[in-house]
C-alpha positions in Angstrom: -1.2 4.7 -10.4 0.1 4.6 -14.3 3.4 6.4 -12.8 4.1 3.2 -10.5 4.4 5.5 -7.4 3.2 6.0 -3.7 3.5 10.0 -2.7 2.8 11.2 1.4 2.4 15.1 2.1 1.6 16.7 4.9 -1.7 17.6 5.9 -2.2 20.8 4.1 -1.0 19.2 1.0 2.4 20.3 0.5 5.8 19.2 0.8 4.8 15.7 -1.5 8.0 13.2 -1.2 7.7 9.7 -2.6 7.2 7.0 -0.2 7.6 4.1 -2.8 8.5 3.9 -6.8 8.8 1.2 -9.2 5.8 -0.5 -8.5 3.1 -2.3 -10.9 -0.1 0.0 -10.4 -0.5 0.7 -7.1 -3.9 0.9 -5.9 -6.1 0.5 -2.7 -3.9 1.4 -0.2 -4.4 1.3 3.4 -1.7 3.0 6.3 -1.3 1.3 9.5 -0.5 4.4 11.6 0.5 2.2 14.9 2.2 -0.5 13.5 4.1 2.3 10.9 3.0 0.4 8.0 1.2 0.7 4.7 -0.6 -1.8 2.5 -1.4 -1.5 -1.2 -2.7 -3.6 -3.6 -1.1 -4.3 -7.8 -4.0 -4.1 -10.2 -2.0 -5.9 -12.5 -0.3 -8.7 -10.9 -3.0 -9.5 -8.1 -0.7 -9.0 -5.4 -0.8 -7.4 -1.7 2.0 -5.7 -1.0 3.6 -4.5 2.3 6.3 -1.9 3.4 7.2 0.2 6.7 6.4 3.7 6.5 9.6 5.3 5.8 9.4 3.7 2.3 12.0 0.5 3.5 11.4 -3.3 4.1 9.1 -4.0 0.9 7.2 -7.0 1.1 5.1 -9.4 -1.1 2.5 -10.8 1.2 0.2 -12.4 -1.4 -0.1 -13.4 -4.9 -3.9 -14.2 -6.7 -5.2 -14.5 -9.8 -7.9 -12.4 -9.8 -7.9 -8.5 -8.8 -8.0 -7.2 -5.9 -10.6 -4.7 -5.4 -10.5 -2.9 -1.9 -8.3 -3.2 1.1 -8.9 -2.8 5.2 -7.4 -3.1 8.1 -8.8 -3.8 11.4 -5.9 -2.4 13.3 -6.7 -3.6 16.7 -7.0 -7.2 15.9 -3.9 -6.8 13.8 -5.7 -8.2 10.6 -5.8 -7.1 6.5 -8.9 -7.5 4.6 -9.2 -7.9 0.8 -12.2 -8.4 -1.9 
C-alpha cells in the first residue's frame, strides 16, 4: 500500500510481477475474473478505481469525500459495492 503498487503471482506464490504502480495507497481490492477486471479503492483520495487485468485501460470510476472502507462485487449482476 505505502509503495503505491498492485503485485499478481501465481498460485504458489511465486513469479510476483506488478500489475499496477504509481498509485495513491491502494487498498480493498476486488478481481473480476470474467469480466478480466480489478477494482481497488485510494485511502487517500476517496476514489474507486478501475483497470483490465493485464495492468492497461486505468480508470477513475468515483470520487468521495470520505474513505472508502471495503469493496464487492456481485459479479453476476455486473455490480460494485462500497462502504
Amino acid at each position: 500500500q505505502q509503495e503505491g503498487i498492485i503485485t499478481v503471482t501465481d498460485m504458489k506464490g511465486n513469479n510476483s510481477q506488478v500489475l499496477l504502480s504509481a498509485l495513491k495507497y491502494p487498498a480493498n481490492i476486488a478481481i473480476d475474473p470474467v469480466a478480466r477486471f480489478v477494482f481497488w479503492s485510494s485511502e487517500v483520495a476517496g476514489s474507486l478505481h478501475r483497470a483490465a487485468l493485464g495492468g492497461m485501460e486505468v480508470k477513475l470510476l468515483l470520487e468521495t469525500s470520505g474513505k472508502i472502507a471495503a469493496v464487492s462485487l456481485d459479479v453476476l449482476d455486473k455490480r460494485l459495492f462500497w462502504i
